[in-house]
Residue frames as a rotation matrix with the C-alpha (Angstrom) as fourth column:
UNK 1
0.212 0.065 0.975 7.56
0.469 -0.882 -0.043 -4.69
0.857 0.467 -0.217 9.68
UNK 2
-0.693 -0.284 -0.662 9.25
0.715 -0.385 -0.583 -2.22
-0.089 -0.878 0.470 12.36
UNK 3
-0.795 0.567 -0.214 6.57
-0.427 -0.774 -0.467 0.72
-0.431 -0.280 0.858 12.35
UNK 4
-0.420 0.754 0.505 2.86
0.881 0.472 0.028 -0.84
-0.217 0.457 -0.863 11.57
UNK 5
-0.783 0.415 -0.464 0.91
-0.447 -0.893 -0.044 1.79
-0.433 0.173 0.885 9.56
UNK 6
-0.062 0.996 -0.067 -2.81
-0.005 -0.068 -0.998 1.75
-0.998 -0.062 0.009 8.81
UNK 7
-0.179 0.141 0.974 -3.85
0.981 0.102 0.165 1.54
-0.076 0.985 -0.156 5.52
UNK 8
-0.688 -0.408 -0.600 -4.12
0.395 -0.904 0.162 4.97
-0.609 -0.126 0.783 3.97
UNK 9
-0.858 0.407 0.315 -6.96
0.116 -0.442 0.889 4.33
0.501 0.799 0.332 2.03
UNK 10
-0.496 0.656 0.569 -10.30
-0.849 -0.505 -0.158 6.24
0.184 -0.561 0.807 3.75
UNK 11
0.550 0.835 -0.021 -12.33
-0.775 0.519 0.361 3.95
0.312 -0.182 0.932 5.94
UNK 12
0.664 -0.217 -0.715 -9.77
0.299 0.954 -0.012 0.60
0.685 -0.206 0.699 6.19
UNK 13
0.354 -0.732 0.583 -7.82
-0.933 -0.234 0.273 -0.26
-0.064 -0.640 -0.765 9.04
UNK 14
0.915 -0.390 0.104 -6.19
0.366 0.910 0.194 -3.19
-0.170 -0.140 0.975 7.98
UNK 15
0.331 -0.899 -0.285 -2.23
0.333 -0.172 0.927 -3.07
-0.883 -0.402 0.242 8.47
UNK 16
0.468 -0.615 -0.635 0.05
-0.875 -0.224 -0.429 -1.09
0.121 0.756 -0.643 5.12
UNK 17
0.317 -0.692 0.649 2.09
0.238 0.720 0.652 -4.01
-0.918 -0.052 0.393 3.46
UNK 18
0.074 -0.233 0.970 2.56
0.997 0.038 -0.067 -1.98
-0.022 0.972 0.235 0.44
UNK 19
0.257 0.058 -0.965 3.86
-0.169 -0.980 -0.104 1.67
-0.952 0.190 -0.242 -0.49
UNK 20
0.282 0.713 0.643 2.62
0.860 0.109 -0.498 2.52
-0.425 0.693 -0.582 -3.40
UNK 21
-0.602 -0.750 -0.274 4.80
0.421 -0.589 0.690 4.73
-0.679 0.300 0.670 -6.00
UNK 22
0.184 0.839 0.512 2.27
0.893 0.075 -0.444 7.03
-0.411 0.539 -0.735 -8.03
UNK 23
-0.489 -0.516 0.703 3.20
0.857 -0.435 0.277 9.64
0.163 0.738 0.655 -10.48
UNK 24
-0.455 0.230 0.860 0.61
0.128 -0.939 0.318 12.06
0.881 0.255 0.398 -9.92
UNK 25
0.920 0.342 0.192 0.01
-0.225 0.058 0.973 11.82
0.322 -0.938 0.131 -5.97
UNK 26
0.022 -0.529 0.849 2.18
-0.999 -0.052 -0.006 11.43
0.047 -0.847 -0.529 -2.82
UNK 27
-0.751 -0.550 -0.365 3.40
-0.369 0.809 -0.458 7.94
0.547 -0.209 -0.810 -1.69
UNK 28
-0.060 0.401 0.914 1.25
-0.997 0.027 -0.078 6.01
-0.056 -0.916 0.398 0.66
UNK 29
-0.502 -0.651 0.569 0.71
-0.864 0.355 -0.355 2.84
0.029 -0.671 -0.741 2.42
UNK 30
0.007 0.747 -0.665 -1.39
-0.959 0.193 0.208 0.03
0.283 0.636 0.718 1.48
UNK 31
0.214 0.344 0.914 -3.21
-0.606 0.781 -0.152 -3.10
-0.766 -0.521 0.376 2.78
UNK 32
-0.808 -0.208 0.551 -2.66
0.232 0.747 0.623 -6.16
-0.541 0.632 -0.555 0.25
UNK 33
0.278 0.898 0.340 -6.74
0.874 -0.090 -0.478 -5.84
-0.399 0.430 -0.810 -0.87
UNK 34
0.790 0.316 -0.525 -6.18
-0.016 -0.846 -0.533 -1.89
-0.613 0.430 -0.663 -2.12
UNK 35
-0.377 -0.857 -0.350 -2.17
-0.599 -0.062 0.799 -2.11
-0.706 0.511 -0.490 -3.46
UNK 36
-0.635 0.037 0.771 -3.76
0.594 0.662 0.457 -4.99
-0.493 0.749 -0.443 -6.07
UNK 37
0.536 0.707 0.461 -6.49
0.789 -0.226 -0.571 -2.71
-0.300 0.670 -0.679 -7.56
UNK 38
0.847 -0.149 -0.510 -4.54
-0.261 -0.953 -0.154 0.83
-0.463 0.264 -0.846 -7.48
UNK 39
-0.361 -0.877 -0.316 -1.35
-0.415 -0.153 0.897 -0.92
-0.835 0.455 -0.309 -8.91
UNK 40
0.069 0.344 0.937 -3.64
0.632 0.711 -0.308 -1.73
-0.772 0.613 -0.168 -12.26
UNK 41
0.992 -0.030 -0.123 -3.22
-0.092 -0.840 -0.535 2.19
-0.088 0.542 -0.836 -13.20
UNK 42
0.547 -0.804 0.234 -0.40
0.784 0.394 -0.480 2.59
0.294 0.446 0.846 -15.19
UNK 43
0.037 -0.590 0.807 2.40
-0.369 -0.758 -0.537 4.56
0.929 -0.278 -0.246 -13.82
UNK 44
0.722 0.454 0.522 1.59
-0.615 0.076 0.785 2.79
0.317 -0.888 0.334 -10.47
UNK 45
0.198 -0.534 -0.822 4.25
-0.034 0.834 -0.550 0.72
0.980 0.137 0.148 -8.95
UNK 46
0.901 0.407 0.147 3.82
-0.316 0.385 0.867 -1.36
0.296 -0.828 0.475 -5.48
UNK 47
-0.312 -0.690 -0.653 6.63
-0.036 0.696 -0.717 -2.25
0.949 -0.201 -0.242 -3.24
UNK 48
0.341 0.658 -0.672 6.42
0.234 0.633 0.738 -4.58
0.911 -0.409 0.061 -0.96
UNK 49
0.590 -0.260 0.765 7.26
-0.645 -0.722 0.252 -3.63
0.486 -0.642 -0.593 2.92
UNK 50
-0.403 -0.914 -0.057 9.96
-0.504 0.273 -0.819 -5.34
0.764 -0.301 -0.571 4.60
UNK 51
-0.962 0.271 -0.011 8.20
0.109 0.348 -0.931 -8.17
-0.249 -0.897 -0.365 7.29
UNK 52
-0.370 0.929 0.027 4.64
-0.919 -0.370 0.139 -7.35
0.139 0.027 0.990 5.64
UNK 53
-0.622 0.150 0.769 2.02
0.045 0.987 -0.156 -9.97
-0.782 -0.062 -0.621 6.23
UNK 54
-0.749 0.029 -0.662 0.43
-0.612 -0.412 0.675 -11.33
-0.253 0.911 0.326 3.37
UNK 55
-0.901 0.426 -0.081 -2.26
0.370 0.657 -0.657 -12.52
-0.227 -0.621 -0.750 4.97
């Protein structure tokens, strides 16, 4: 990944390997652990970042 971003959800600082396409909210960045629960709402859709780790 060329620019590491923080996770975007309050509290984590593990690295964004996911932006996270959501119908009724703004884009944001996501750790592996939060992109698997918030893409279960429908309308949600996860792509993956170029170079993420998936660790």
């Amino acid at each position: 990944m060329t620019d590491t971003q923080t996770c975007a959800e309050d509290g984590c600082e593990r690295v964004g390997a996911v932006r996270l396409h959501i119908p009724w909210a703004d884009e944001r960045v996501v750790c592996t652990a939060h992109a698997r629960a918030l893409v279960q709402q429908e309308g949600v859709v996860a792509e993956p970042l170029d170079g993420a780790d998936w660790e």
